[in-house]
N, C-alpha and C positions, 0 to 999 in steps of 0.2 A: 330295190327300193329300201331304204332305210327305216330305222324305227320313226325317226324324226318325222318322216312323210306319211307316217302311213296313220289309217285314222283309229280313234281311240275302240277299245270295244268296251259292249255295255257289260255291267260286273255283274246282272241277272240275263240272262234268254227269258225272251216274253213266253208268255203260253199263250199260244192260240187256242181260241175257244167260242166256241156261238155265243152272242150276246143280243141283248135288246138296245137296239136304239134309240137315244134318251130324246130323238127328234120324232120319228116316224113311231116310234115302238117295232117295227118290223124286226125278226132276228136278224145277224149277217154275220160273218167270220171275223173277229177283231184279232188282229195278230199280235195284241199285248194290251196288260193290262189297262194301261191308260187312253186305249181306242176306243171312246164309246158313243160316236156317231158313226153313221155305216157313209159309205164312198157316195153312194147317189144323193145322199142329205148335205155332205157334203159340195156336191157339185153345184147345188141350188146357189140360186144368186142371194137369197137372203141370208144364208150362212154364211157365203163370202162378201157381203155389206156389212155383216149384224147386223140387219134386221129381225123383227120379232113381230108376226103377224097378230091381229086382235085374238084371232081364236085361240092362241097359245097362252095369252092373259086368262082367255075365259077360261080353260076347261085347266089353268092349275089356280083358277078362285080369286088370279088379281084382277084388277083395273085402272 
């Protein structure tokens, strides 16, 4: 394979690290630093809509 083909690499390695999920709060293992919803919040269909349910308004004080 060529340099041409081959894919770029990143110029930091992520650290993995337990974090809180900015949906759930739950912890879960983000494999870099810019992971910060976990894979099951993810999966949810209103993540992949964008959606944003009422209780989410309420409980950070909008409406």
């Amino acid at each position: 394979m060529s340099a041409y083909n081959k894919k770029p690499r990143m110029r930091r390695m992520g650290v993995a690290k337990t974090r809180l999920c900015l949906k759930c709060r739950e912890p879960f293992k983000s494999e870099w630093s810019g992971e910060r919803v976990c894979k099951h919040c993810k999966s949810l269909n209103s993540w992949r809509e964008a959606t944003t349910s009422t209780s989410e308004y309420e409980v950070s004080g909008r409406r």
